[in-house]
Each structure stands twice: as C-alpha cells, then as structure tokens.
Phi, psi and omega in degrees: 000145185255182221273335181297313206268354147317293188294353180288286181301340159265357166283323170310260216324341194271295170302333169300315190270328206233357164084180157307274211293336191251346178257122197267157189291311201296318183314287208287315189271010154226346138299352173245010179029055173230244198220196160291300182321346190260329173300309205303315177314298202288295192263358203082300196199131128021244158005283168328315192282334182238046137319266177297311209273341161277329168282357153240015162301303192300323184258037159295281189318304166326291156316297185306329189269007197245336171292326178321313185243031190268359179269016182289115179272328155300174159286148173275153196100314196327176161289297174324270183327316173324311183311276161002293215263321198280319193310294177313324186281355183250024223228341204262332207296320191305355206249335168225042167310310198283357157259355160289316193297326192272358173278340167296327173310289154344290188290351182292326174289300271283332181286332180272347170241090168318311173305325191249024159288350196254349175273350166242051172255284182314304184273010159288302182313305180336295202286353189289309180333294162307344167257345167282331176277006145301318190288303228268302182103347220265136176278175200276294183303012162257348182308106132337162193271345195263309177299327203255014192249359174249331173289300203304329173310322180295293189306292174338316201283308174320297178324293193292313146316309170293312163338297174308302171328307214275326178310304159284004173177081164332281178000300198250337181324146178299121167287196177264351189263298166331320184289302203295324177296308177309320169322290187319318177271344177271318144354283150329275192331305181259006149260006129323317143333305192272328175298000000 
C-alpha cells in the first residue's frame, strides 16, 4: 500500500477508536506509519481524510449487510421485508456501534467544516439510494431521482432517528417489531383518513 491508502486504513482505525472529534492528524500518522506531510499531499485536510475513512466505514457495513440479505426471502416493498431488513440492521448496531457514534459526531462539525459538510451530503444521496434497494428489492441503477430523495429519505430519516435511540439507550430503543407495528398504524391512520 503507498501512503494514501495507509493513511485511509489508519484513519478508519482512528475513528473506531477516538471517534471524529478526538482524533488528531498526529493520531492517524502514527496509526498509518506515514507522515504529516502526506495527509495535506492526498486528502487536503485532517477533516477530509476521516471524512472519506467514514464514508467508507459505512459502505463496509453496507456491503456486509447487503451479503446478508441476498437469501431475503420476502418480496421487496413487503411489510415482512420492512421487519426483516431493520431486525438485521439493529441486530448489526452492536458491532458498529463506533461508526454510528461518529456519524453523530460528523453531523455536529458540518457548520465548521464545510468540505466536509458537502462530502457527506453526497453520500447521504448515495446511502438514500442503498436503502432503498434494501427495503425494495430495486437495483440501485433503476431508481429515479424523486425516489430516491422521498422513499430513500423516509428510510434515511428512520435509520437516523434509530440510530439515535440506540446510542443513547439500547434498551429502550424501537425495535424492528415497534417499527412495523409503527408502519402498520401511520398506514391504518392515513387510510382512514381518506374515508
């Protein structure tokens, strides 16, 4: 490996351990046994460099959860699936508790760091995307653009909102049968509405 991607893989290792906000450029150059000088050459910034090492923590996770669920036996859109797919994902949260925790981390910088508010702007789109061909069953590349900023946003929003609960109170967190039950009655709710 030459030094960017050194320095890519000790920034993960940085963020895993010390989170976003506690890891210093000196941190990540002496988990990558490289240099100062090699973060400003590569990545631009600090900031930048666990930037990208977070946004490819997340599509680590992805990728693992996308093997996961290629034996998905529901239809995609289903209820069943709906279940399904958050029972894995919160079934996932323990093991990548410290890349949920720095994405919380993340959003708090975005007013102080522009660059990296707009590289996880791009990859909020992305991941809306990756959730909808979760839920869906949909390959990524037939998605539209309405889909994928009003289903994947409804998920994205769910996702992000659980995320909180669970950082802050496993326990007490929504579950995947709360969730479906939750569907079921805002669903119920509004087509009653109309009647």
């Amino acid at each position: 490996m030459g030094h960017r991607e050194d320095l890519l893989e000790g920034a993960k290792r940085c963020l895993l351990e010390k989170g976003f906000v506690r890891t210093t450029a000196r941190d990540i150059v002496k988990e990558s046994g490289t240099n100062l000088a090699s973060i400003g050459y590569h990545y631009g910034s600090k900031d930048a460099l666990l930037t990208q090492a977070f946004v490819e923590l997340v599509q680590e996770w992805g990728e693992k959860f996308a093997l996961h669920q290629e034996h998905e036996e529901a239809p995609g859109g289903s209820v069943e699936r709906f279940h399904d797919v958050w029972a894995r994902m919160l079934e996932s949260f323990e093991d990548f508790k410290p890349v949920w925790a720095a994405s919380m981390e993340i959003v708090t910088q975005g007013e102080r760091v522009p660059q990296l508010r707009d590289l996880m702007a791009k990859a909020q789109i992305e991941g809306r995307s990756g959730l909808v061909s979760m839920f869906t069953g949909l390959d990524e590349e037939t998605l539209d653009e309405r889909t994928v900023k009003a289903v994947g946003g409804f998920y994205q929003a769910l996702l992000n909102g659980l995320m909180v609960q669970w950082l802050f109170d496993p326990a007490s967190a929504s579950t995947a049968d709360d969730l479906t039950e939750g569907l079921r009655r805002v669903i119920e709710g509004a087509a009653g509405s109309r009647g």
